[in-house]
C-alpha distance (Angstrom), angle and dihedral (degrees) to the residues before:
residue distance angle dihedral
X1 . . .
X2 3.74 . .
X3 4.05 89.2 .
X4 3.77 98.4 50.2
X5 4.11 85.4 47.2
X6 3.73 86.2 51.6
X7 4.07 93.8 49.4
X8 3.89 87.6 42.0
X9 3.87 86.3 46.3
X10 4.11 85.3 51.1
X11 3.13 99.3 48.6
X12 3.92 104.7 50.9
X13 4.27 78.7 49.9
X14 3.60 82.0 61.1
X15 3.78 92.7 48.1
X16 3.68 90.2 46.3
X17 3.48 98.6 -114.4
X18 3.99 104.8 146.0
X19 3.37 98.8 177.4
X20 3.57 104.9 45.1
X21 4.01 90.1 43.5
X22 3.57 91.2 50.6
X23 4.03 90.6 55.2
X24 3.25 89.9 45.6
X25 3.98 106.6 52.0
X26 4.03 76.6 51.7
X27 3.70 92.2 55.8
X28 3.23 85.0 48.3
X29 3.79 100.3 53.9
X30 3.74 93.8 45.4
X31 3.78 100.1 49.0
X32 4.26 84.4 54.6
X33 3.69 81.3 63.9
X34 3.39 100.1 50.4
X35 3.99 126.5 91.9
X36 4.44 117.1 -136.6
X37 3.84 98.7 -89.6
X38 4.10 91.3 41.4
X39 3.85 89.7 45.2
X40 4.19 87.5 52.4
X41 3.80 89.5 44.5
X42 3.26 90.6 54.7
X43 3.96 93.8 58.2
X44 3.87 88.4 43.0
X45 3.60 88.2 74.0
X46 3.88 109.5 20.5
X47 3.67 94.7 163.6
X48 3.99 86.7 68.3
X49 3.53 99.8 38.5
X50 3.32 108.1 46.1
X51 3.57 144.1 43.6
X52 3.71 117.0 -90.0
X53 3.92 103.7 -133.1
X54 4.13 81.9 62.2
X55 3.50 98.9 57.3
X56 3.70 103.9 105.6
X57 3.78 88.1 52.3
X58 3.58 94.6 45.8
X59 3.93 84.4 45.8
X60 3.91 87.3 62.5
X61 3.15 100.1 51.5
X62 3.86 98.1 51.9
X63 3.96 83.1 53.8
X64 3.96 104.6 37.7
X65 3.90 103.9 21.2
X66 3.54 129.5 -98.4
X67 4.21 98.3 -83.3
X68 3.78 88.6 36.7
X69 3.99 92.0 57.3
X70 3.89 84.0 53.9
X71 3.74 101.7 37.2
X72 4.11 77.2 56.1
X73 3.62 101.4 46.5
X74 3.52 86.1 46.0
X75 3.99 97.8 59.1
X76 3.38 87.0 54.3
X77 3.92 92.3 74.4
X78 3.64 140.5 68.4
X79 3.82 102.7 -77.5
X80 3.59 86.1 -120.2
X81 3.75 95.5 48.1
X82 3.88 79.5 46.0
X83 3.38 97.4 62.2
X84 3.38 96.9 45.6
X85 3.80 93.9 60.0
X86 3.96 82.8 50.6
X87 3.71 100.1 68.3
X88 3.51 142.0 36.0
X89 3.42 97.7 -90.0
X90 4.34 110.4 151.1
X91 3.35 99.4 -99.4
X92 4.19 95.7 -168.2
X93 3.91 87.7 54.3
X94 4.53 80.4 62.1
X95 4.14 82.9 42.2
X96 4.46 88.0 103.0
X97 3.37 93.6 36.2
X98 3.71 112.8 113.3
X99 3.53 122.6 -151.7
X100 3.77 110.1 -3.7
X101 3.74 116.6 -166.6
X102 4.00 110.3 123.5
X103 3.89 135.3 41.4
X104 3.70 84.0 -113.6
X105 4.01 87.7 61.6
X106 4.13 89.8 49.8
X107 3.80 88.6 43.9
X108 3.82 90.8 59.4
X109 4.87 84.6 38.2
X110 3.87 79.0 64.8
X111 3.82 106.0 43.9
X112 3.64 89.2 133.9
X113 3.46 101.7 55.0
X114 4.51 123.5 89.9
X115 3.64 103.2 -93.6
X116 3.75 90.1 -107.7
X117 3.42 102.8 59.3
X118 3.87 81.9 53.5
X119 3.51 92.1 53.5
X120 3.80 89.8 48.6
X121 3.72 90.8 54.3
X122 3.48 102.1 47.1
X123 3.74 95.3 47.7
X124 3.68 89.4 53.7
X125 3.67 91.6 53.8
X126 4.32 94.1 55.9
X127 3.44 85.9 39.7
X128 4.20 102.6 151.2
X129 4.14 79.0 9.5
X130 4.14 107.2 152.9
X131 4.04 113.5 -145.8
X132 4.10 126.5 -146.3
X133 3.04 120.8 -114.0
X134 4.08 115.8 -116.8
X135 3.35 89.8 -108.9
X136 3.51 101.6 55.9
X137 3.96 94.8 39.7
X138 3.60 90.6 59.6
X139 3.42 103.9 50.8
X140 3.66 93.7 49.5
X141 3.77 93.3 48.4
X142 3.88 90.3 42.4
X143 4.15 76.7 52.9
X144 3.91 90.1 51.8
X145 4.40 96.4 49.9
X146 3.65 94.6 54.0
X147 3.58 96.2 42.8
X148 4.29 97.2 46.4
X149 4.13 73.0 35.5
X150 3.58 87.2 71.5
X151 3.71 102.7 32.3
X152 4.18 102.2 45.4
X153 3.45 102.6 20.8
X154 4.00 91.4 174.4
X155 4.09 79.5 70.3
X156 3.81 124.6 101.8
X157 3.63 110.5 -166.8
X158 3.94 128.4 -144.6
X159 3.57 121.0 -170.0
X160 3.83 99.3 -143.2
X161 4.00 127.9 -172.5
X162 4.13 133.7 42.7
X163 4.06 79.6 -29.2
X164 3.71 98.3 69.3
X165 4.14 88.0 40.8
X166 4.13 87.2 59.6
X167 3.99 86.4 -122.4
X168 3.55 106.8 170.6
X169 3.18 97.3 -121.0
X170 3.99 127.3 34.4
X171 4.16 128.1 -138.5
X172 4.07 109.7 -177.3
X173 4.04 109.1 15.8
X174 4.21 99.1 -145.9
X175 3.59 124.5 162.6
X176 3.73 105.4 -170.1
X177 4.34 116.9 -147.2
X178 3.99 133.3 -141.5
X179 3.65 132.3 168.2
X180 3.74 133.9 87.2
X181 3.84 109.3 -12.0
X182 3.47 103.6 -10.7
X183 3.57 102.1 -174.4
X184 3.88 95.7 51.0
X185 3.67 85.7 46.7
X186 3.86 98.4 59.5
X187 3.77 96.8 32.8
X188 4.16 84.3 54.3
X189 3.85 90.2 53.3
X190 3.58 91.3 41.5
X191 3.78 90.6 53.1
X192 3.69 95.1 50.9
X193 3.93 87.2 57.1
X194 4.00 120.6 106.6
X195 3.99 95.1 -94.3
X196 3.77 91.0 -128.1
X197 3.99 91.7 58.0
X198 3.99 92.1 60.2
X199 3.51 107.7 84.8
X200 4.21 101.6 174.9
X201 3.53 133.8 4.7
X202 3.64 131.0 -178.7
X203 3.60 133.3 167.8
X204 3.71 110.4 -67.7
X205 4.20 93.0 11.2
X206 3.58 143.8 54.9
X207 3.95 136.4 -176.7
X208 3.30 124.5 -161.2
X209 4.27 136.4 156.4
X210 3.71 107.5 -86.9
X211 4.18 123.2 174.1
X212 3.79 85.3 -6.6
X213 3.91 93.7 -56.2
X214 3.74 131.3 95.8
X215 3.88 120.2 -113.4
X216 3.47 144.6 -174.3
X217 3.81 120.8 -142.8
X218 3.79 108.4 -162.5
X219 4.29 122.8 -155.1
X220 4.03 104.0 -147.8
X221 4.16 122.9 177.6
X222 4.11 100.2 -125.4
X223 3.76 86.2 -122.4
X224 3.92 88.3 67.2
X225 4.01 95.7 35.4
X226 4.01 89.4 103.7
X227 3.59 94.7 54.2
X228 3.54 98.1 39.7
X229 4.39 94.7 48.5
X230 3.81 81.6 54.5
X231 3.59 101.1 48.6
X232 3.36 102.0 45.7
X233 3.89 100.5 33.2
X234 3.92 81.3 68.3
X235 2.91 141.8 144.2
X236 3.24 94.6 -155.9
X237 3.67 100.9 -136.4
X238 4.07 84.3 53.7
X239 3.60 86.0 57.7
X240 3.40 99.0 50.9
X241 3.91 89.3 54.5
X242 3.25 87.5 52.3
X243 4.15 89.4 52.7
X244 3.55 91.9 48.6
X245 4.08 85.9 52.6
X246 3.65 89.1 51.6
X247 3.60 98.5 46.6
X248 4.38 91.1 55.1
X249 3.87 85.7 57.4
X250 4.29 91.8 47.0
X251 3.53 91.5 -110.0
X252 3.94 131.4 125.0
X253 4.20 118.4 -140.5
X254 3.92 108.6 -145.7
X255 3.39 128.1 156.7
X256 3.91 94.6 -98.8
X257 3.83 84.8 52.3
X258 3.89 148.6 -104.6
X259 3.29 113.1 3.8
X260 4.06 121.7 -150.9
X261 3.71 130.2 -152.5
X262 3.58 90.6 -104.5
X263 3.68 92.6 59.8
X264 4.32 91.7 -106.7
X265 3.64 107.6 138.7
X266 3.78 108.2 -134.8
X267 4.52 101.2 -148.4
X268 3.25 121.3 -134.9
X269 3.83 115.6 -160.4
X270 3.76 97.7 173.8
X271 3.82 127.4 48.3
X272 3.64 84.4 -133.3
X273 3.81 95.0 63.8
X274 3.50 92.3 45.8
X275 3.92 88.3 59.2
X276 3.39 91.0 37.1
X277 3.56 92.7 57.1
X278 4.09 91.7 52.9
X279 3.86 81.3 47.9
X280 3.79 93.0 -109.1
X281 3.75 126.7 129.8
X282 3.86 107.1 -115.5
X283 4.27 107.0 -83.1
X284 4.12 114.0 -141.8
X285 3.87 106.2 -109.7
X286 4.18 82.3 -121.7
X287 4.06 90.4 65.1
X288 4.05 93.2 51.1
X289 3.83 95.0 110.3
X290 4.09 87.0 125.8
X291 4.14 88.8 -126.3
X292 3.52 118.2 104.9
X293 3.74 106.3 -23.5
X294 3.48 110.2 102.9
X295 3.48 87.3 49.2
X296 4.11 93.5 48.5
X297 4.34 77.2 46.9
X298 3.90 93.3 54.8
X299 3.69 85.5 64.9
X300 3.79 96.4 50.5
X301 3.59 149.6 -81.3
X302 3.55 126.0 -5.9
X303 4.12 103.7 -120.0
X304 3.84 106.6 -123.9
X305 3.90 111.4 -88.8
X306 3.68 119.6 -136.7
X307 3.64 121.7 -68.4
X308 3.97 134.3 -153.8
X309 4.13 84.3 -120.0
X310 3.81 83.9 60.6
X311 4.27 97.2 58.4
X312 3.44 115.6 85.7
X313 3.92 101.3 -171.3
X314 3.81 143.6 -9.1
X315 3.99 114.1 -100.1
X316 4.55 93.4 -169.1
X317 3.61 123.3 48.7
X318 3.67 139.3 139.5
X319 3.98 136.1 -132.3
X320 3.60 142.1 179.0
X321 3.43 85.4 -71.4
X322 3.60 97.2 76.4
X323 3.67 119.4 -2.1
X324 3.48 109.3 -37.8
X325 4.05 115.6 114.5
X326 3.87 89.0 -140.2
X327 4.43 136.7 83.1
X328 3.37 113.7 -111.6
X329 4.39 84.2 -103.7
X330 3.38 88.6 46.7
X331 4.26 89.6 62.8
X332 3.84 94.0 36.3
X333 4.01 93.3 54.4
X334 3.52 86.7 53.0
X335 3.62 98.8 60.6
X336 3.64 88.9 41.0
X337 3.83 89.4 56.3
X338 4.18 84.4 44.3
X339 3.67 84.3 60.4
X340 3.93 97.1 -121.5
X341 3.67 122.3 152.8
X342 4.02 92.2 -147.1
X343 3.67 147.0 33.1
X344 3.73 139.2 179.0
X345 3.63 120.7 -161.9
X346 4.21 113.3 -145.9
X347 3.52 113.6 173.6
X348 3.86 116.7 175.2
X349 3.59 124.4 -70.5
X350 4.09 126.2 -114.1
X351 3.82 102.2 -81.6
X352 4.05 99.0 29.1
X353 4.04 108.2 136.6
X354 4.37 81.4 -119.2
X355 3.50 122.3 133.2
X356 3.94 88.0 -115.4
X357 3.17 129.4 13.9
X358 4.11 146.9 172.9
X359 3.60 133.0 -90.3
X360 3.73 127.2 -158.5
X361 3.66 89.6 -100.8
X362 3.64 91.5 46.7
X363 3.72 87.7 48.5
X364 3.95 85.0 58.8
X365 3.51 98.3 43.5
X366 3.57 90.3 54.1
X367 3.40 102.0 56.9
X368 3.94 87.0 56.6
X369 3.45 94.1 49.3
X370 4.14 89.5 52.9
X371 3.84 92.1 38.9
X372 4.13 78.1 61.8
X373 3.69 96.8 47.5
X374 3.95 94.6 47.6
X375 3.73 99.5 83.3
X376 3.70 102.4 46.2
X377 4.15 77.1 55.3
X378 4.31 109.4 53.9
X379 3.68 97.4 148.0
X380 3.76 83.8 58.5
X381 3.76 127.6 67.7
X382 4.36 104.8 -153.3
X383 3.13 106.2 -150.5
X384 4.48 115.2 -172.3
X385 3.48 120.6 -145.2
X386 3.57 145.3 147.9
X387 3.77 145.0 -123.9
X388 3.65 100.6 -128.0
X389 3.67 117.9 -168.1
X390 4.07 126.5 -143.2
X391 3.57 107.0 -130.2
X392 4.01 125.6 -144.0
X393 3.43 86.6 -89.6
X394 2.98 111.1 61.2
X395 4.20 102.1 -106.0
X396 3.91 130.1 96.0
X397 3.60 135.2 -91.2
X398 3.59 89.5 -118.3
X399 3.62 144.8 41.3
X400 3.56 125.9 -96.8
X401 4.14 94.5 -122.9
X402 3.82 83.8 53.9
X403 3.78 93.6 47.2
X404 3.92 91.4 46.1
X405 3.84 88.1 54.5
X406 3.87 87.6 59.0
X407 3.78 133.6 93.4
X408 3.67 98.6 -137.1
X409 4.07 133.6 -8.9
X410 3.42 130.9 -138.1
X411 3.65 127.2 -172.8
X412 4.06 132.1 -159.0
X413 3.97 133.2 -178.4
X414 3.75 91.0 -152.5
X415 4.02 82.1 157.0
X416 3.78 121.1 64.5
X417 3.86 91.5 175.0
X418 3.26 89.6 -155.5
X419 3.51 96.2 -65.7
X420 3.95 121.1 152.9
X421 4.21 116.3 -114.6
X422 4.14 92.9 -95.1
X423 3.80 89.7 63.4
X424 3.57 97.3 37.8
X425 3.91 87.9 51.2
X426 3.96 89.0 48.6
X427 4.24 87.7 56.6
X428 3.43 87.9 51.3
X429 3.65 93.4 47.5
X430 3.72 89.3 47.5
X431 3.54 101.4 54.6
X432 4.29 93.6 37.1
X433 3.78 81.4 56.7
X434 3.83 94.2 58.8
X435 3.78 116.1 99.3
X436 4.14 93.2 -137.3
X437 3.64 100.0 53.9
X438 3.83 111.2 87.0
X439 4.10 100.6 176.2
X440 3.82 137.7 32.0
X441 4.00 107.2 -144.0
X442 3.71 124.4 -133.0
X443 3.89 91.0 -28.7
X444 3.52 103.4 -162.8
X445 3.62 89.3 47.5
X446 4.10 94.9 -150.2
X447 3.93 125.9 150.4
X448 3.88 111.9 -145.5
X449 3.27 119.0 -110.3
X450 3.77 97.6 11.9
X451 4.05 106.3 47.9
X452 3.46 131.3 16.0
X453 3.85 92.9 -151.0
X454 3.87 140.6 -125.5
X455 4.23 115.1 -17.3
X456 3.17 99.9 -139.2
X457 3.85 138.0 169.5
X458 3.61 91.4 -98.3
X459 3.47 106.6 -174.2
X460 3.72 89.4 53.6
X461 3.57 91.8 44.7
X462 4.66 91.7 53.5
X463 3.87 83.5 38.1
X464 3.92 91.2 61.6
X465 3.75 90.2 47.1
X466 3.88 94.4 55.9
X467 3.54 91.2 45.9
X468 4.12 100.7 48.0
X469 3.78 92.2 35.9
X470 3.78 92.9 -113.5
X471 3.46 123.5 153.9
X472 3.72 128.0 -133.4
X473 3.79 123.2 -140.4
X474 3.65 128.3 -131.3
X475 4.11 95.2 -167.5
X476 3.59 119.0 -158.2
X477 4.17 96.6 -150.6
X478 3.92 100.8 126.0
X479 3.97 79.3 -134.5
X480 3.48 93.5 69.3
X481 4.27 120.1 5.7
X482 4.10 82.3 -172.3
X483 2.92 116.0 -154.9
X484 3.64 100.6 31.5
X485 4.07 115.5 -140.8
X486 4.27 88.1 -95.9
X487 3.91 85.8 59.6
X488 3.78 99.0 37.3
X489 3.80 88.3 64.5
X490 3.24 99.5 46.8
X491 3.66 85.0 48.0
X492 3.62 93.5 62.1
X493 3.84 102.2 30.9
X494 4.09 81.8 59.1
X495 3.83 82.8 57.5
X496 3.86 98.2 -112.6
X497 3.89 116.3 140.9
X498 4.06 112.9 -123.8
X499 3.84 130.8 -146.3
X500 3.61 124.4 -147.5
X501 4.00 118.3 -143.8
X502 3.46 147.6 -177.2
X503 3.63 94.6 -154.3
X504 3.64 79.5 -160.8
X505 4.30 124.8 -160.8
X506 3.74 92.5 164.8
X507 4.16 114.9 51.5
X508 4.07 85.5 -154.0
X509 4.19 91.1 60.4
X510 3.62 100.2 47.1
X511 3.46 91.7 94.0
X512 3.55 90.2 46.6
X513 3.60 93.5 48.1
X514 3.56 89.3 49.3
X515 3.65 96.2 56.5
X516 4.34 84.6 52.4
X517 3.59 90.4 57.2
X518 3.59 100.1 45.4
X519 4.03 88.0 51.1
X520 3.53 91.8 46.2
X521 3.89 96.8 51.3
X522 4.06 81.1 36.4
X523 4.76 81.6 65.6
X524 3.74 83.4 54.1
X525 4.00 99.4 50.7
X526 3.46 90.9 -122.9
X527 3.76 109.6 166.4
X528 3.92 129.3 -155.0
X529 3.21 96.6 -111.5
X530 3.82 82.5 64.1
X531 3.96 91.9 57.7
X532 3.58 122.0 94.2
X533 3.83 90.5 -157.3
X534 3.78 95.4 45.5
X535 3.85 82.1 75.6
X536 3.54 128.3 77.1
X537 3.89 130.9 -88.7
X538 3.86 91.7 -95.4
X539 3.77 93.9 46.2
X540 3.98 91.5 49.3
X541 3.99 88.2 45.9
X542 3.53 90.7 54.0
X543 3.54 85.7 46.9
X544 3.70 88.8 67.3
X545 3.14 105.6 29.7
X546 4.14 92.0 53.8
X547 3.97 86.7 60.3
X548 4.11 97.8 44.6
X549 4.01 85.0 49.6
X550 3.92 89.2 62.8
X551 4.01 93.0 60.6
């Protein structure tokens, strides 16, 4: 009892109720004095016993429990917010703090305290805490633009957080908001909202359940909008680097901006001033691990990473065939609509663990069916593939007349058979070394959130690329982002050229997909000169036909 008046006590702190917090720390006090049959007499006659400005609360609890009232009052908040109520967290050292509703808001609470400590803190408070993955983040933030799009146009939206870094999986989801009256904008949309879908508002913020997810729609003046993109873009170790930097020039980073010693805040409306001020050039959101970059920075600009402008077609996507929910039209008009000049279709090979997959007569069949489609399609070159898998032992899914008949190859070990890393390495090694296979899939094979993949020896694995003229995908499926951006640059630092895929299921998300792939090669540095399908159809038919000319 005493604990769940505590929490409840915590959280109307948190919701800057005084009075009500007050009353209930007291409750709280008393009832840890009080024996069973004193504690139920108390409840008998509430009215006596406790204050009135708690009554609801104590109401609750005589119908749901005492840890059921405050497991309820609890869902009710930001998670974040939530968790803070849930531990012991000081709650005067959060008393200045305006507008708590994300870690990266706590982060900034406890500016004074050693990064660790920080850390500590904040992974207490998402202790149990589930994350999205990319995938799902996106589209509901993508959702969340074109709607506010429509309804305060004098908005511009910034997606904010692990999001706008392309992590592959996403914490807080926060879009941040400038323009004309900021503020007034966001507390308009906010009151427009069901009332039972916001869950905290403060002055210049509100969060609320959008598309299923919770989201945090931050107000910021223009003047600040540098300051703020950087802090709460993160990561939070970058950040802190970026502190630290601050602090050996007598300055203070805070969202708002650059602090001096006389307590002037010096705005920042541009990321790049903000950098510039810490005598930095400006670092791309994707490259904000908080590892080496500021010192890669101190030597100069950042080259530009790859872009989605800079694809010109998708080289792994599914149909009907296999396991993709859309015709073989259906995929091709959406990379016309995508604007790419080419496409290979790859659905999965005969013995590939998919739901569907192709047979050597469907292989066949397929090709006539495409050969049919091409000319109602001249801006786009089809080309067919497959998806072949690398079996346990070694061989491939498909023979090599089939593979010869085929436009481009791609091989996958989507089955480790419970084989240790050497022999999964040797597969891969195998199959790179084989003149008709043009791309290694999602290499690493990991699923965010869930598995972090194949440990292989990777600089064996890049160095066998470069050397067979194999390319190495970065895929864009939110079930996979494979290569990650660690393993991308190694990838191209080794030399090895990368592909970046959709490895689409869904023809509406391969756009989508696209976009996760690019920002996931985008963590590595990968460039587009390091992208086989950044080049043009002749230069990625070359490609291929370069490596089947060796066999």
């Amino acid at each position: 009892m005493a604990d769940a008046l505590r929490r409840l006590s915590r959280i109307a702190t948190l919701r800057g109720d005084a009075p009500a917090a007050a009353a209930l720390g007291a409750a709280a006090r008393h009832s840890a004095t009080l024996d069973a049959k004193a504690l139920k007499a108390a409840f008998d006659e509430p009215t006596r016993a406790f204050d009135p400005a708690i009554a609801s609360h104590i109401a609750a609890i005589a119908r749901q429990g005492p840890a059921a009232a405050a497991t309820a009052a609890e869902r009710e908040l930001p998670r974040d917010v939530a968790g803070i109520a849930r531990t012991g967290i000081d709650l005067e050292a959060l008393a200045a703090a305006d507008g708590l509703h994300v870690a990266a808001d706590l982060a900034a609470a406890w500016h004074e305290r050693p990064m660790g400590d920080v850390a500590a803190l904040l992974a207490e408070v998402r202790s149990g805490q589930s994350r999205l993955l990319l995938g799902r983040a996106l589209g509901a933030v993508d959702l969340l633009v074109a709607a506010m799009g429509r309804a305060q146009p004098s908005l511009t939206l910034y997606p904010a957080g692990a999001l706008r870094r392309f992590e592959p999986t996403v914490g807080d989801l926060l879009v941040l908001a400038a323009g004309d009256e900021p503020r007034a904008a966001v507390t308009a949309w906010a009151d427009g909202l069901p009332a039972t879908d916001v869950r905290w508002r403060s002055r210049d913020a509100v969060t609320f359940l959008w598309d299923g997810e919770e989201i945090t729609l931050r107000a910021v003046a223009e003047t600040a909008l540098g300051a703020a993109l950087v802090h709460y873009c993160g990561s939070r170790e970058h950040v802190a680097q970026l502190a630290g930097r601050a602090r050996e020039r007598g300055l203070r980073l805070t969202p708002a901006g650059l602090v001096d010693a006389t307590g002037r805040v010096r705005p920042a409306s541009t990321e790049a001033a903000l950098y510039a001020a810490l005598d930095l050039p400006w670092i791309p959101p994707e490259r904000r691990h908080g590892l080496d970059e500021i010192a890669l920075a101190e030597r100069g600009a950042f080259p530009p990473a790859v872009a989605v402008a800079d694809i010109q077609g998708d080289l792994h996507t599914h149909t009907v065939w296999s396991d993709g929910r859309d015709t073989t039209e259906m995929v091709i008009r959406s990379a016309r609509a995508l604007g790419y000049r080419y496409l290979a279709i790859t659905d999965h090979s005969p013995t590939s663990k998919a739901s569907r997959t192709l047979s050597i007569e469907g292989i066949a069949q397929q090709a006539r069916e495409i050969e049919a489609l091409r000319p109602a399609y001249p801006e786009l070159t089809i080309l067919h593939g497959c998806e072949v898998d690398i079996l346990p032992d070694g061989s491939l899914d498909l023979p090599d007349p089939v593979m010869a008949g085929l436009d481009i190859v791609l091989a996958s070990l989507h089955d480790a058979a419970g084989q240790p890393p050497d022999r999964l390495l040797a597969r891969y090694l195998g199959a790179m070394a084989h003149p008709l296979i043009s791309v290694v899939t999602h290499p690493a094979n990991r699923m965010p959130g869930r598995a972090n993949g194949y440990d292989l020896e990777w600089d064996r694995f890049f160095a066998a690329a470069r050397d067979t003229g194999t390319a190495v995908e970065v895929d864009g499926a939110p079930g996979h982002l494979d290569l990650d951006g660690h393993l991308a640059r190694q990838a191209v630092e080794t030399g090895a050229t990368v592909v970046i895929d959709s490895d689409g299921h869904f023809a509406e998300r391969f756009g989508r997909q696209m976009r996760m792939g690019v920002g996931t090669a985008a963590r590595g540095g990968v460039e587009a000169r390091h992208v086989l399908n950044a080049r043009g159809l002749d230069a990625v038919r070359t490609f291929i036909a370069d490596k089947r000319r060796r066999g």
